[in-house]
N, C-alpha and C positions, 0 to 999 in steps of 0.2 A: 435795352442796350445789352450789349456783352459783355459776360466779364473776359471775353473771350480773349485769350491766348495772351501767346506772345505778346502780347500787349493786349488787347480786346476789350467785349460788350465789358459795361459798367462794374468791376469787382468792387465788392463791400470791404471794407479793412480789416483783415484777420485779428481776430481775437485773443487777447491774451488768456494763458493757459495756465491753470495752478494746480497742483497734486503734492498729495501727502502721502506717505509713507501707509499703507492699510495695513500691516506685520504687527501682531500681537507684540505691547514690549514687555520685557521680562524686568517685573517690580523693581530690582536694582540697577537696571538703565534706563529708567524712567525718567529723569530729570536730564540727564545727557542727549537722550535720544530726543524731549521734546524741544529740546536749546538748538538740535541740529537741524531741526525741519525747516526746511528750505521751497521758496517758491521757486518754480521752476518757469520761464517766460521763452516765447517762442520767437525765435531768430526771424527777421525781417529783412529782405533784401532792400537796403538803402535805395534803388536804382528804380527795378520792377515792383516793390512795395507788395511781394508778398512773402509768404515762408518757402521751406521749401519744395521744392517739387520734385517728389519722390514715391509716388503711391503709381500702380501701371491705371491706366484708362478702362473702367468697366465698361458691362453692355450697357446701350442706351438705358435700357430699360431698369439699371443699378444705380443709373448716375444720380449722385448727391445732388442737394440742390443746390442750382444754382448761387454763386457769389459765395456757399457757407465756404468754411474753413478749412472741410475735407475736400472739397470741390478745387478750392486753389491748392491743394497739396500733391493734385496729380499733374503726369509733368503730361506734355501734349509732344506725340508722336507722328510717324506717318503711318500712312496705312501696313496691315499686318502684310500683306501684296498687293504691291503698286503695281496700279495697271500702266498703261503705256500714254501719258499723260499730253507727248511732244507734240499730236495732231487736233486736240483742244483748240477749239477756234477761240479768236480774241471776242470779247462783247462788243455788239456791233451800237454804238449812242443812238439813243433813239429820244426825239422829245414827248416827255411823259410828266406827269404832275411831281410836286413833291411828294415823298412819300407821307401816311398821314403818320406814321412813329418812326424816331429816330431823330425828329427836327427842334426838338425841344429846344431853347435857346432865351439863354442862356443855361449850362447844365454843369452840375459838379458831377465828379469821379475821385474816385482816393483824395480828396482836399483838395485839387485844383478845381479850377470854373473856368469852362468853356464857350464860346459863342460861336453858333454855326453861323458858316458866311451868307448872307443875301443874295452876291451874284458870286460865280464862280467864275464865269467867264475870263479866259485870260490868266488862270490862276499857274502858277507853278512852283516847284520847291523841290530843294536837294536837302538827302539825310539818308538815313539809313533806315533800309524797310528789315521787316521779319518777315514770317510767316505760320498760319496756324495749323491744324491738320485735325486726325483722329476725335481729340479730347471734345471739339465743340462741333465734329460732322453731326447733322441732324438736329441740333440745338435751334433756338430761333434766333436770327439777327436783330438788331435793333430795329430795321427797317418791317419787323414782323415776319419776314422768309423765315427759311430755312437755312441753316448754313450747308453747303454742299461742297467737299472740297475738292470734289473735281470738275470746277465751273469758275470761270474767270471774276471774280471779287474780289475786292477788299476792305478793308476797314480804316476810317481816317477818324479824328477827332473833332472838327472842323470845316469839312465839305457838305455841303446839301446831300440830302440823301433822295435820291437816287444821282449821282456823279458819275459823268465816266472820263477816266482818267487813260492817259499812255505811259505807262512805267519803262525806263529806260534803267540797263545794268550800265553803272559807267566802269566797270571794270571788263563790260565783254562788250559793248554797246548792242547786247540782244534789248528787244522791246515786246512789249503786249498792251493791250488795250482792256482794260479792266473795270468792272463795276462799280463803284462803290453805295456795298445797300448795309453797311453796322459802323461802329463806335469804335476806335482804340487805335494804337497801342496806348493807352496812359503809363509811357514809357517816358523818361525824360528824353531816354538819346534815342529813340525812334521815331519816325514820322507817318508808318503804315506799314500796315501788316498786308500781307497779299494770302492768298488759298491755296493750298498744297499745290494745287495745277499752275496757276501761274509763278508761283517761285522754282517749279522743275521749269517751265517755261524758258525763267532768267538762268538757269544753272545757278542758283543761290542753295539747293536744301543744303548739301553736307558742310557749309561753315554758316547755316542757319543765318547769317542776315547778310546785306548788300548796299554799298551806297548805292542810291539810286537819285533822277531825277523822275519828278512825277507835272503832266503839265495834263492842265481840264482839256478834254476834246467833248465841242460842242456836237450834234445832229448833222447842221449846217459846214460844220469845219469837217466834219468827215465825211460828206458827199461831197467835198471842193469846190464851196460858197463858202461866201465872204459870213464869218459870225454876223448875228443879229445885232440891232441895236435895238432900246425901247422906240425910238421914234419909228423905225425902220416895221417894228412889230404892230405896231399902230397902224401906219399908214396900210401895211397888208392887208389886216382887218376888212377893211373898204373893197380891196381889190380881188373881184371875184374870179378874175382868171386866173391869177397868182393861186387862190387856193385852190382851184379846180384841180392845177396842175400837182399839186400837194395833197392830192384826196390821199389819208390816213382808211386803212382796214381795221378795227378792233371789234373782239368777240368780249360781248357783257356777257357774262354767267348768271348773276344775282344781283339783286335787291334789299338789304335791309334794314329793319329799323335798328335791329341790334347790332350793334358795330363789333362786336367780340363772334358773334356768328359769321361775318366778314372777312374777318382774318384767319376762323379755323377754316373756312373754304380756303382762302389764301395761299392756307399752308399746305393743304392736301393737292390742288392743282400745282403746285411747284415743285412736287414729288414725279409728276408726268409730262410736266410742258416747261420745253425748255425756251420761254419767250416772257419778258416782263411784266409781270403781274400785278397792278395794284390796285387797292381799296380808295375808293373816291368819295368823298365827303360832300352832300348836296344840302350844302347850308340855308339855301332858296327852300328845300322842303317845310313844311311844319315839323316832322318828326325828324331832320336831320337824318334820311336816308342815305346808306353807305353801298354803293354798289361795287361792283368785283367787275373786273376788265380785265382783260387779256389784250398786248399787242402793244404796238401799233402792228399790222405785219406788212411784208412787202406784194402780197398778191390774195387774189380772195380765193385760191386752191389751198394757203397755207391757214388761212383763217379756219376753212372750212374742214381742215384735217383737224385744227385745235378741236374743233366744236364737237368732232365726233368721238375723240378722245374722250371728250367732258359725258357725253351721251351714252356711253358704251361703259363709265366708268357709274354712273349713273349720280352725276353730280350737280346737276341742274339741267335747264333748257337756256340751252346757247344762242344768243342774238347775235347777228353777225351787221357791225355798224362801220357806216362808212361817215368818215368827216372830214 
């Protein structure tokens, strides 16, 4: 999870902070000086629940860890030059499994307890998004990605993860269609955080948040079909022409028994491919084999670029599967 941003992945509760005077005391203000030593305690934002945020963003490679106390003390920026973000295409829904982290449920954050939803279908809500930038680019999401913050995501508390959502400004009615693969805002008065690209998207960066409404866009609702229902999913099952006509392209990369080997592939192809990537859990095995997929995609030319990406990067040997 994130402790990410604006609100974000999972933040641990900043610690209270105590210091003493280290000054040599001089024998005749010895008793005054030790009468006057004082604990000093660090200021907590009632709201966002953390200190302050005032330290600038290190390189990846400095960054504190994760959730500590110096990590929530830096404030989250935008990039040092922003590139030109307005032709970012929207995420396009694709149906794909749940992710296998992120789904945890019921889950706490800073004291509260969450429960991710079951179905999302049909979901929507109005409130006021953020968004996050610099501070946690390249971090991992809940979802196990990478965070990239020039790719249409974001971060909800309560949505399945992988969700894709249509974020709507209701102050310009600009919209986009957005991911959601992490955790947060664990913000009281915000409902999601979006990624540097899609808050330049809504025209929200320069007063940092935006009412918004946000409503689930299924697969099916965004090819302009009627959402699924379970029975309607069932009866498909059966109908072999129905899926004929729905044949799905996806490129497996890997196999393994070791699920954390799984998701460092994960993360290294989501540095190259910019197409849905997840870790699939095959519960039917004996050893509980985790395999890596790429896709679904919309043609076997694009499949077949993924593959050679993977081959040229020299990161496995790419199956290219149709279902």
């Amino acid at each position: 999870m994130r402790a990410t941003s604006s609100g974000l992945m999972i933040i641990f509760t900043s610690a209270l902070l105590a210091a003493c005077s280290s000054a040599p005391l001089k024998k005749t203000a010895a008793p005054a000086a030790a009468s006057s030593a004082k604990k000093i305690t660090t200021k907590v934002n009632p709201i966002s629940r953390l200190p302050p945020q005032t330290l600038p963003v290190p390189k990846l490679s400095d960054m504190p860890a994760f959730g500590s106390d110096e990590f929530n003390r830096i404030k989250d920026v935008a990039p040092d030059s922003p590139p030109d973000v307005s032709q970012v295409p929207d995420a396009v829904p694709v149906d794909e499994p749940l992710s296998e982290y992120g789904n945890k449920s019921p889950y706490q954050a800073l004291g509260e307890t969450y429960k991710v939803m079951e179905d999302a279908r049909g979901f929507t809500q109005t409130g006021k998004a953020s968004w996050y930038g610099k501070k946690f680019h390249g971090l991992r999401t809940s979802s196990g990605e990478k965070y990239n913050m020039y790719k249409m995501t974001a971060a909800h508390t309560t949505l399945p993860i992988p969700t894709y959502v249509r974020v709507t400004n209701l102050a310009n009615d600009k919209s986009v269609i957005v991911k959601v693969n992490d955790r947060g805002p664990f913000h009281s008065e915000r409902i999601m955080d979006l990624s540097y690209a899609a808050a330049a998207r809504l025209d929200y960066l320069k007063t940092g948040t935006a009412n918004v409404r946000i409503e689930v866009v299924t697969a099916d609702e965004f090819r302009g079909k009627p959402a699924k229902t379970d029975k309607k999913e069932k009866a498909g099952a059966d109908d072999s022409s129905a899926g004929a006509a729905e044949s799905r392209i996806f490129v497996q990369v890997g196999a393994f028994s070791a699920r954390g080997n799984a998701t460092a592939l994960q993360g290294k192809l989501a540095d190259l491919i910019n197409s849905p990537i997840v870790v699939i859990r095959d519960e039917n095995s004996s050893n509980g084999i985790s395999r890596v997929r790429i896709g679904p995609f919309t043609s076997a030319e694009e499949a077949e670029k993924a593959a050679s990406i993977i081959r040229d990067n020299n990161l496995g040997k790419p199956i290219i599967l149709k279902r």
